[in-house]
C-alpha positions as CSV (number, residue, x, y, z in Angstrom):
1,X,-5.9,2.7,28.5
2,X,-7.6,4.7,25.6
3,X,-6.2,4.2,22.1
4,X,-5.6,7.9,20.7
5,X,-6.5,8.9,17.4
6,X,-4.9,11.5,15.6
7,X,-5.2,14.2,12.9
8,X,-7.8,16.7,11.9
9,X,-9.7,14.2,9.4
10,X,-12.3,11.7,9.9
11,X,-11.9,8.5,11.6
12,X,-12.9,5.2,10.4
13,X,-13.3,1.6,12.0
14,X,-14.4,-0.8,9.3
15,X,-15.7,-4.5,10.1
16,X,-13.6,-7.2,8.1
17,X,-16.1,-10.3,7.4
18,X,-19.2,-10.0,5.1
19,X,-18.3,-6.1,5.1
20,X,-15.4,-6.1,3.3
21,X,-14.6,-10.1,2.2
22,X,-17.0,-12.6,1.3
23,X,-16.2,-14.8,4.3
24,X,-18.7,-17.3,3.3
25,X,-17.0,-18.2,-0.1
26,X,-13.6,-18.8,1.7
27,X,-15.3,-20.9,4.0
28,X,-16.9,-23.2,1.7
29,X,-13.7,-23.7,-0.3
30,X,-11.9,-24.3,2.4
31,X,-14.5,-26.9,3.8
32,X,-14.3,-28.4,0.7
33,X,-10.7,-28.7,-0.4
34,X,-9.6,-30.2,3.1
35,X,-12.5,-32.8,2.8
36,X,-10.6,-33.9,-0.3
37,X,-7.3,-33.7,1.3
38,X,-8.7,-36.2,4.1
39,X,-10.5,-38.8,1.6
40,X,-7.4,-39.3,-0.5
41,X,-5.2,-39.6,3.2
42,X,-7.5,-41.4,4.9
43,X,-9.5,-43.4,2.0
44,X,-12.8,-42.1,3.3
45,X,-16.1,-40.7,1.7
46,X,-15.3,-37.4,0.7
47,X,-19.1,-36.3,1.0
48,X,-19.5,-37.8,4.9
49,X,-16.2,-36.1,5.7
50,X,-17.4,-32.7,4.1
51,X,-20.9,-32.9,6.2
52,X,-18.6,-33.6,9.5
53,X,-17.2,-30.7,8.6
54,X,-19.5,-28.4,8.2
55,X,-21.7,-29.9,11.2
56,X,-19.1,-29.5,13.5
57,X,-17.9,-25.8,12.1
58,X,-20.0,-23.8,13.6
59,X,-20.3,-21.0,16.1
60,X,-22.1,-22.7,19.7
61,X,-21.8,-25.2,22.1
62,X,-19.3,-28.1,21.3
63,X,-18.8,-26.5,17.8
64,X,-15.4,-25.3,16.6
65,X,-15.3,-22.1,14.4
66,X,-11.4,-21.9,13.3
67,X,-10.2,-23.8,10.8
68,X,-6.8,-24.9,12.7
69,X,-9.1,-26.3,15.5
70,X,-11.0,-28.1,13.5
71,X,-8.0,-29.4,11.6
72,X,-6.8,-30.6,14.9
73,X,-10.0,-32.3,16.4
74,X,-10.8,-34.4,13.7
75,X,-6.8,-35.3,13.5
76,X,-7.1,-36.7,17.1
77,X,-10.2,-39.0,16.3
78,X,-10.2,-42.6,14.8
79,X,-12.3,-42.0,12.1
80,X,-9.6,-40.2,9.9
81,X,-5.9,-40.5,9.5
82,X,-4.1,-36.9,7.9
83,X,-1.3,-35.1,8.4
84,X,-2.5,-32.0,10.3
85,X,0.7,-29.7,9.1
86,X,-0.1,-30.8,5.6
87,X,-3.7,-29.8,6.4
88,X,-3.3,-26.2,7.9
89,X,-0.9,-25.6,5.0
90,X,-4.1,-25.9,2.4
91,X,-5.8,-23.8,4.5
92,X,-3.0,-21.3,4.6
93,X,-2.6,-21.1,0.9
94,X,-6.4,-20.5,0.6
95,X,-5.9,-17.7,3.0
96,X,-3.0,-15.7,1.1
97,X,-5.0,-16.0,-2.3
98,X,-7.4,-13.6,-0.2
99,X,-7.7,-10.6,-2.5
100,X,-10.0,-13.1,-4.6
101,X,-12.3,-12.8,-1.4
102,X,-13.1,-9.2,-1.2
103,X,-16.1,-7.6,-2.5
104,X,-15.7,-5.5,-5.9
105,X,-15.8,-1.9,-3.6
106,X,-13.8,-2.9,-0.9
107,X,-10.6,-1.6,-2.3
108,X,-12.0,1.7,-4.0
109,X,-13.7,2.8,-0.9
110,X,-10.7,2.5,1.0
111,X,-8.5,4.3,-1.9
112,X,-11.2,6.6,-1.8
113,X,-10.8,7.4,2.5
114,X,-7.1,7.3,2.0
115,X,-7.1,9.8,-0.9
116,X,-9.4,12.0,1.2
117,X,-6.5,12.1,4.8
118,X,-8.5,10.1,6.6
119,X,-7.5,7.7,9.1
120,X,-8.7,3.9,8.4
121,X,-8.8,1.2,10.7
122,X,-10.3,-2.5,10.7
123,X,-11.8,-3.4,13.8
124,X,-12.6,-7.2,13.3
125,X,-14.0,-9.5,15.8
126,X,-12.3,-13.1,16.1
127,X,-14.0,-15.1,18.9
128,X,-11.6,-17.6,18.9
129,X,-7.4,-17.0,18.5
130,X,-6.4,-14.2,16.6
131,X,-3.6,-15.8,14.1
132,X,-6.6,-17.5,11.8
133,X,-7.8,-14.0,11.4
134,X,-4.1,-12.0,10.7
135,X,-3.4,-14.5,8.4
136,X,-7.1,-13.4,6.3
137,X,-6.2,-10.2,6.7
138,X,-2.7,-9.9,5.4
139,X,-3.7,-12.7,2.3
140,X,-6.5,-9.8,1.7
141,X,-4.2,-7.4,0.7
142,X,-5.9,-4.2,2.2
143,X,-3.2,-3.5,5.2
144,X,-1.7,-1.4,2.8
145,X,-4.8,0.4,2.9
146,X,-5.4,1.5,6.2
147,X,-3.5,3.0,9.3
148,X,-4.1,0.0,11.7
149,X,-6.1,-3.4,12.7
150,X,-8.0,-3.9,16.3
151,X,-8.8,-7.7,16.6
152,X,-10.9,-7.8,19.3
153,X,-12.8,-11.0,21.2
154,X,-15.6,-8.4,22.7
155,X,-18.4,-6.8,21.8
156,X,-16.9,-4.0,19.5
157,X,-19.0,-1.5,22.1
158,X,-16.5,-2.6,24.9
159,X,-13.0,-1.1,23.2
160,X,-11.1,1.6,24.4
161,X,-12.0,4.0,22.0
162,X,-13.4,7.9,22.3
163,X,-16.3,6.6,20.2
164,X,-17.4,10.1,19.7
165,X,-14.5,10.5,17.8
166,X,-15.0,7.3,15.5
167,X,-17.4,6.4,12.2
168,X,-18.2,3.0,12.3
169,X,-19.1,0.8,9.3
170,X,-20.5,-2.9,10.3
171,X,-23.1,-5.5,8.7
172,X,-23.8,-7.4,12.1
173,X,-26.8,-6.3,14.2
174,X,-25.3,-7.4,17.7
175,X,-22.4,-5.1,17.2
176,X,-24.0,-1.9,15.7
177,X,-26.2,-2.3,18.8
178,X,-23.3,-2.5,20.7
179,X,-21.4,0.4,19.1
180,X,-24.6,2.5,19.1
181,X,-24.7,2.4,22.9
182,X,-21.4,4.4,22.7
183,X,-22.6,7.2,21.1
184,X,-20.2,7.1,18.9
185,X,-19.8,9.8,15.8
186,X,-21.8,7.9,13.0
187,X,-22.3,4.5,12.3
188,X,-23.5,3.0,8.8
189,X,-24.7,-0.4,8.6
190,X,-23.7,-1.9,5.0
191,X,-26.7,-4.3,4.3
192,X,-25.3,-6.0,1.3
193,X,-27.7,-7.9,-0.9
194,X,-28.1,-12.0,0.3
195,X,-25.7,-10.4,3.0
196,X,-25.3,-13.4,5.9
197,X,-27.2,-10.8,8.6
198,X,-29.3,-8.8,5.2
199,X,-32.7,-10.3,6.9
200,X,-32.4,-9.2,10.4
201,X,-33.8,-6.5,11.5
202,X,-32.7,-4.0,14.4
203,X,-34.8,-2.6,16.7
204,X,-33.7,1.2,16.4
205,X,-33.4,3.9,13.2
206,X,-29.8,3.3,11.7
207,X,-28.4,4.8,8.1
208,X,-28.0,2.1,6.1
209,X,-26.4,1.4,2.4
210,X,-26.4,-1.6,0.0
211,X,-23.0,-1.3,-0.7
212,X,-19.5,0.6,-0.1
213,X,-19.3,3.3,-3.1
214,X,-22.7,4.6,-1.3
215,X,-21.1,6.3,1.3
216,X,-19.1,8.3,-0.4
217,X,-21.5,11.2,-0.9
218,X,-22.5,10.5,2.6
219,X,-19.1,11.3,4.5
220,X,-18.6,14.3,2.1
221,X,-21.7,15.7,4.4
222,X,-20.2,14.7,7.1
């Protein structure tokens, strides 16, 4: 099945993390306000418990990269005693205070598509369950912003999408490979500065912008 995409305007698919929210600062606080929660539960070193944490958080073999998993696996070992509902409500809360998160020209850019008739999507990759990333998404605040979300667990170049029909605006090098393949419309790589993937390079010609607002006069040419 192919997703169809309407109207006569442009259509945009906009990554979520590092593009659009600063998805390192929400992980560190949240890193760092459950290793409190666990020291004062369990009586433990609140450093030692923070390392554990962010050892074990991580993308890889035998590492755990959602927060409710991680919650859970240290929950089930000896070495701490917490209650885990208590827990994953911290994390929640963090979550829905998301609008904090978001870069500066996340929210003008997508008044400025909006204002303009065209369609806005998020296409987000979660690689574990999807609820950890919803629950971002709707403490953002920028649903009211676009037409739609596709969570995906795949290479963003494996959706069924008429890419030539789609602009694409990404930060990660693995996926704007992977879109690129598609030949889709346009895609912009948004290389922000001391971005997490700012110092890789990719291996093909690709526009590429510093930040949001500079695409503006970009998809006016469009």
């Amino acid at each position: 099945m192919q997703y169809i995409l309407g109207g006569n305007k442009l259509n945009f698919f906009i990554d979520f993390d590092h593009t659009l929210y600063r998805t390192e600062i929400l992980v560190k606080n949240i890193l760092s306000e459950l290793a409190n929660f666990i020291a004062e539960s369990s009586g433990k070193n609140y450093n030692e418990i923070l390392d554990n944490l962010k050892d074990k958080f991580s993308r890889g073999k035998d590492k755990i990269y959602d927060t409710y998993e991680l919650i859970e696996y240290f929950s089930k070992t000896d070495k701490y005693n917490y209650d885990e509902n208590k827990a994953m409500e911290i994390v929640n809360e963090l979550m829905l205070e998301g609008e904090k998160y978001l870069y500066d020209d996340a929210i003008p850019f997508l008044k400025y598509l909006k204002q303009e008739k065209h369609k806005v999507y998020i296409l987000t990759y979660s690689e574990s369950g999807l609820s950890y990333q919803s629950i971002k998404l709707a403490g953002s605040g920028i649903l009211k912003y676009v037409d739609g979300v596709f969570e995906t667990t795949t290479m963003k170049g494996k959706m069924p999408l008429d890419y030539s029909k789609c602009i694409f605006i990404d930060d990660k090098p693995e996926d704007l490979i992977s879109l690129c393949s598609r030949n889709p419309q346009m895609v912009y790589r948004i290389r922000r500065q001391n971005g997490k993937y700012a110092d890789k390079e990719v291996n093909f010609r690709i526009e590429e912008v510093e930040n949001l607002m500079q695409l503006v006069e970009k998809i006016k040419n469009i």
